[in-house]
BAVO-315694 format. One line per 2 residues: number of its first residue (from 1); their letters; for each residue y, x, z of C-alpha. Coordinates in nm, 4 decimals, always signed. Layout:
NUM = a = Y X Z ~ ...;
% end
This chain:
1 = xx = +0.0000 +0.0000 +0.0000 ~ +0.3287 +0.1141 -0.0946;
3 = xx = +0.6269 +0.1386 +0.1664 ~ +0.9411 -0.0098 +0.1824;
5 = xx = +1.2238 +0.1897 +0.2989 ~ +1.4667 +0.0727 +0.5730;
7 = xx = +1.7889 +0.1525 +0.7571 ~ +1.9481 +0.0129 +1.0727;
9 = xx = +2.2985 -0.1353 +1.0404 ~ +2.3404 -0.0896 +1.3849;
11 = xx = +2.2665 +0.2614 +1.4366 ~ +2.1933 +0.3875 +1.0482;
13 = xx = +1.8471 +0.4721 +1.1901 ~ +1.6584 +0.5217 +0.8064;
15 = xx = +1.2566 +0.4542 +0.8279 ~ +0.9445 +0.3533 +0.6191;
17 = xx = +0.7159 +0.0211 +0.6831 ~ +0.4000 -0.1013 +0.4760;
19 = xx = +0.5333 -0.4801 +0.6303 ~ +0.9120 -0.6157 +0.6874;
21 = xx = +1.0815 -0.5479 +0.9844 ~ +1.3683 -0.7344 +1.1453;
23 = xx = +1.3877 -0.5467 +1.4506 ~ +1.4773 -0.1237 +1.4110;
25 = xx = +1.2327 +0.0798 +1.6490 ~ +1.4800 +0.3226 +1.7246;
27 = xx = +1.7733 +0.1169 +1.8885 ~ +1.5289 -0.2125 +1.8782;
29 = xx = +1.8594 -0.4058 +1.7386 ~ +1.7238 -0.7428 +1.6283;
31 = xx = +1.8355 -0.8991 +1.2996 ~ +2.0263 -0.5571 +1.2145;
33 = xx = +1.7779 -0.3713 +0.9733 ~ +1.7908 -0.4467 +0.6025;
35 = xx = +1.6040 -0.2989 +0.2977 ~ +1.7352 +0.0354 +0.1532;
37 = xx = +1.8615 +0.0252 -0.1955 ~ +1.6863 +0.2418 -0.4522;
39 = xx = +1.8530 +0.4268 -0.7063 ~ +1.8315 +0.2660 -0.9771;
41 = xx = +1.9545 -0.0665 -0.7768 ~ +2.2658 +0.1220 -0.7159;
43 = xx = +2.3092 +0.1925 -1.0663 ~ +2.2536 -0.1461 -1.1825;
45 = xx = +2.4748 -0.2747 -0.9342 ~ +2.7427 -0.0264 -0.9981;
47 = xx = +2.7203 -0.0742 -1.3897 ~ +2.7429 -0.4645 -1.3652;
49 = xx = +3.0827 -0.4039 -1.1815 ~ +3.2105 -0.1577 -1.4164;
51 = xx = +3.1134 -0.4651 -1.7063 ~ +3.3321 -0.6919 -1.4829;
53 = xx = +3.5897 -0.4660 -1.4386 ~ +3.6429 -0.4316 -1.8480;
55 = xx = +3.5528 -0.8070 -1.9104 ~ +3.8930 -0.8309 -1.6583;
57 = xx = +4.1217 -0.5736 -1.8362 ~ +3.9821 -0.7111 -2.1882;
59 = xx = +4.1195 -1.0507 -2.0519 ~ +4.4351 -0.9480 -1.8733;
61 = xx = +4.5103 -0.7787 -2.2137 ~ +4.5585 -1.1119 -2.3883;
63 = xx = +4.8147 -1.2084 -2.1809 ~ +5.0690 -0.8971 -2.2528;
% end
């Protein structure tokens, strides 16, 4: 089974788990650990923003 990488957003505490956690075993903060983005979900994310931001200038440009 593969493992799913964590972090705390509590106390940054970064960790592996074959299951999903909701509580971080380092502080033991409840409701504060979330799934770590992989690299290429940072990409995506950060490419769909950069499409928004020229679908905005493309549009403000009409209006000069």
């Amino acid at each position: 089974m593969m493992k799913t990488s964590y972090h705390c957003t509590k106390c940054n505490y970064k960790f592996q788990r074959d299951k999903e956690v909701t509580k971080c075993p380092y502080c033991g903060a409840t409701g504060s650990v979330e799934k770590s983005k992989t690299a290429q979900e940072l990409l995506d994310a950060l490419t769909e923003m950069d499409d928004t931001l020229q679908d905005t200038r493309e549009e403000m440009g009409k209006y000069r």
